[in-house]
N, C-alpha and C positions, 0 to 999 in steps of 0.2 A: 540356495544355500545362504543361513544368514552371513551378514558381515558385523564383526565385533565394530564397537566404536570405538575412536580411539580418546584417550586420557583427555580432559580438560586443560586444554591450553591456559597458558599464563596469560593473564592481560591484564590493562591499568585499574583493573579493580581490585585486583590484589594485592595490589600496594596498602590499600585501606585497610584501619582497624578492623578484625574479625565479627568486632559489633556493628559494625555497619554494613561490612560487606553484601550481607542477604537481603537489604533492598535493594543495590544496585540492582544485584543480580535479577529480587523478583520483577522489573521494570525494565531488564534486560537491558541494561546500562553498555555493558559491556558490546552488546549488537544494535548499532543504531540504524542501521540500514530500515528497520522497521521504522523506524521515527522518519525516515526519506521518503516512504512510500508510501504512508499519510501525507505527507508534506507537502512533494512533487503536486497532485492534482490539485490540492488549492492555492500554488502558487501559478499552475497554469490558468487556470478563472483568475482569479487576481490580476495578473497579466493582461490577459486576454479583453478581461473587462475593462481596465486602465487602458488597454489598446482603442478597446468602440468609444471610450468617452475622450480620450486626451487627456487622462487623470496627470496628474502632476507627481514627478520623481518619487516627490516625498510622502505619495498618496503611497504606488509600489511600496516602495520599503517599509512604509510603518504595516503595512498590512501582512507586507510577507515576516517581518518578528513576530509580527502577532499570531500567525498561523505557524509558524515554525513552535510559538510555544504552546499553540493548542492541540499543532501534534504530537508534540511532548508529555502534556495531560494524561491525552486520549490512548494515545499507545501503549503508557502507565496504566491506567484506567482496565484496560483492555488485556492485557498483561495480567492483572490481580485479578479481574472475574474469571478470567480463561483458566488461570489457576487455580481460583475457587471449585470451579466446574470439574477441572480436570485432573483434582488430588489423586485421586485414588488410581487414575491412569498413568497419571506421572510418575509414579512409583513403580508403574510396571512399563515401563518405554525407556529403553535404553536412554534414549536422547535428553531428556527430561527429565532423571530420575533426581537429580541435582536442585531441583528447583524450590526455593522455599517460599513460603505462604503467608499473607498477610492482608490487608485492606487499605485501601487507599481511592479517594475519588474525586474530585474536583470539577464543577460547572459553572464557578463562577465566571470562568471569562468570558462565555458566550453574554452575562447579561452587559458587556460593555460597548456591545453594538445595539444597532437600531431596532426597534421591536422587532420588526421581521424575520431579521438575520438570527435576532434571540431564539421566536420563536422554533425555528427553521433547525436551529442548532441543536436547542432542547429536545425536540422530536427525536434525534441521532441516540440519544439515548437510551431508548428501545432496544435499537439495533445491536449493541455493546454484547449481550448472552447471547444474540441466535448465535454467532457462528459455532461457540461452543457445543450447545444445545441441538443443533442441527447435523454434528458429527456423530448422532446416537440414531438419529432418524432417517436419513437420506442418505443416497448415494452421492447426491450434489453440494454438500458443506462449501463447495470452493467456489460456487455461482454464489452465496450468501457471502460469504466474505468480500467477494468482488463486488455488489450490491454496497456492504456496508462500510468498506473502506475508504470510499470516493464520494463520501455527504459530502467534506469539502470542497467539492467543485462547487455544488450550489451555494453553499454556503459561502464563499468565496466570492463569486459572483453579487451573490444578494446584499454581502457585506458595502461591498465598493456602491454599487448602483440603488440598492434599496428594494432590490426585484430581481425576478433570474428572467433573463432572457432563453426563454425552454427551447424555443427552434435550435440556438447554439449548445447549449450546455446539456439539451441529453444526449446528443452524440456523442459531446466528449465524455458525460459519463460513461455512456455504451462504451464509448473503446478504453474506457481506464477499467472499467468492471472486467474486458477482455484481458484486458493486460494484467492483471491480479491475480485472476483466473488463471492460465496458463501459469505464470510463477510461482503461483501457492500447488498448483498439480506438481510441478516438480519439485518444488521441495517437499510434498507429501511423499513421494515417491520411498526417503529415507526411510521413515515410520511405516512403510506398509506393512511390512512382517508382525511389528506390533498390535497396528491397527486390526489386522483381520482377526491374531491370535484375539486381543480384547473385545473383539464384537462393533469398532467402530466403523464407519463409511472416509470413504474418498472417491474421487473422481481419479485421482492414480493408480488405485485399485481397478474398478470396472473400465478404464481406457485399457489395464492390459497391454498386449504388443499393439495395438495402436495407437498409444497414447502421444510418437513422435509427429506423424501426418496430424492428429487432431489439433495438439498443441498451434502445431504450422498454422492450421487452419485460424484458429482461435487468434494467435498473433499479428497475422493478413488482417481481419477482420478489426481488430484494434488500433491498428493503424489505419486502413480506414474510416475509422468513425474518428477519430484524432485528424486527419489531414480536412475533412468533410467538416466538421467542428472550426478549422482555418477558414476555410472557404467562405462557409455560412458567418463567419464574424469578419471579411474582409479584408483578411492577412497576404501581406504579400511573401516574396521568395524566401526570406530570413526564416521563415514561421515552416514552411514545407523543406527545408534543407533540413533543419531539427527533428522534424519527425523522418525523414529519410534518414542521417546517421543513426535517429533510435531506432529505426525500424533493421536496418543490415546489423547494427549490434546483438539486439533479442534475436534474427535468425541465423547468426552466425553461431549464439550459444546454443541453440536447440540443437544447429545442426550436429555440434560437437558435446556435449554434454552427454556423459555416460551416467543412463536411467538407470544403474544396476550396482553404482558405485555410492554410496552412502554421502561421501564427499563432495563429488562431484555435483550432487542433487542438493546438498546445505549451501552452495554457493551458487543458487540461484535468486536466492532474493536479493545478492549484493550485484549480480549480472544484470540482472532485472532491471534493478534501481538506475541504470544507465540512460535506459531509456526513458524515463522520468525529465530525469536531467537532461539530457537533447531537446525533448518536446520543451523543455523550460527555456533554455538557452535560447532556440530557435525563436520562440514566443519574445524572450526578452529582447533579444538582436531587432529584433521588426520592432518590437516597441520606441525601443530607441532612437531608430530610426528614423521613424514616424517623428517622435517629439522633436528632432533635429533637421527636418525638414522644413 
């Protein structure tokens, strides 16, 4: 049985002129938790990276503004193609019907790093349509999202050092690709009645009644390749305490999370985003640490 939605909550964008309002909104101003979860994995390369070299305080921080505002861009960026893509379904998906259209795209800031990092950067913009584009073809849109969400990491890395360290950083990709993965299945969960009536894919669709053990699984796996990603970059206890609160956080939500409640499945990307934040903290605390030693 469907579940209606409910009304469009009030929030600080509607304070704004009425002419303004419908970009906030197309950039989804108003939900920034997507802007956290671009953010989180290249603040953990960043980190992480600054941790193998002894980068200097001031290395951190200017890098994390600068990655805070290119997840800003990108999320925007990503936001408007996804839109673009997804007019004519947004019209017919409760959730979305709200949503207004427009263009908007920005790459300048990748060329203020070192060629590599440039190039590195540029390349991500490929990736910007598949997810879209891959919710018409596949059952898996939500591996391609996980894929395309967490360039940052590399890019993060390559910024700081000039090079990615790949023995460290595709693990942590692997477990931030898991961890995406799993959050974006449940909040798909919401859309499913839409999606099937419209013809699209999801992995919340085809998991079905087991999509709570898989998730588990999916989650296990993320955090292992996140703790393995410490290891392999020579983090000590600060760095795995992080990932253990993220890690009881995310299976605390799954455990409790009702897949059947519309509600309860749209506050998953802001549960999510916790675990972000632990592995960050975690990360930062050892850094700290370290340069205090």
């Amino acid at each position: 049985m469907e579940v209606n939605h409910p009304a469009l909550a009030t929030t600080w964008v509607d304070y704004f002129h009425s002419n303004i309002r419908p970009y906030f909104y197309l950039v989804r101003a108003d939900k920034p938790t997507g802007i956290l979860l671009m953010f989180y994995p290249c603040a953990w390369s960043v980190t992480m990276t600054c941790y193998a070299l002894s980068a200097s305080m001031t290395t951190v921080w200017t890098y994390f503004g600068f990655f805070f505002l290119v997840s800003l861009v990108f999320r925007c960026a990503g936001c408007v193609v996804n839109d673009m893509l997804d007019k004519d379904f947004d019209t017919a998906t409760s959730r979305t019907r709200t949503r207004p259209l427009a263009a908007a795209l920005g790459v300048w800031l990748f060329m203020q790093l070192n060629e590599y990092s440039t190039n590195l950067g540029l390349s991500y913009m490929s990736f910007l349509v598949l997810y879209p584009v891959m919710k018409r073809i596949t059952n898996w849109p939500q591996v391609v999202l996980g894929i395309c969400s967490n360039w940052g990491i590399l890019l993060g890395a390559a910024s700081v050092a000039g090079a990615v360290d790949w023995n460290v950083y595709i693990p942590l990709y692997m477990g931030a690709a898991c961890w995406i993965f799993q959050s974006d299945t449940v909040y798909a969960r919401q859309d499913m009645d839409d999606d099937i009536r419209n013809g699209l894919h999801s992995t919340a669709i085809i998991f079905g009644s087991r999509i709570r053990p898989i998730l588990l699984t999916f989650a296990f796996v993320a955090c292992s390749f996140v703790a393995y990603a410490g290891i392999l970059n020579g983090h000590s206890f600060p760095y795995f305490i992080g990932v253990a609160l993220g890690a009881l956080h995310v299976v605390r939500f799954l455990a409790r999370v009702d897949l059947d409640n519309k509600e309860s499945c749209n506050a998953s990307l802001r549960n999510n985003a916790w675990f972000g934040f632990w592995v960050w903290a975690g990360a930062l605390a050892d850094y700290i640490l370290k340069m205090q030693s």
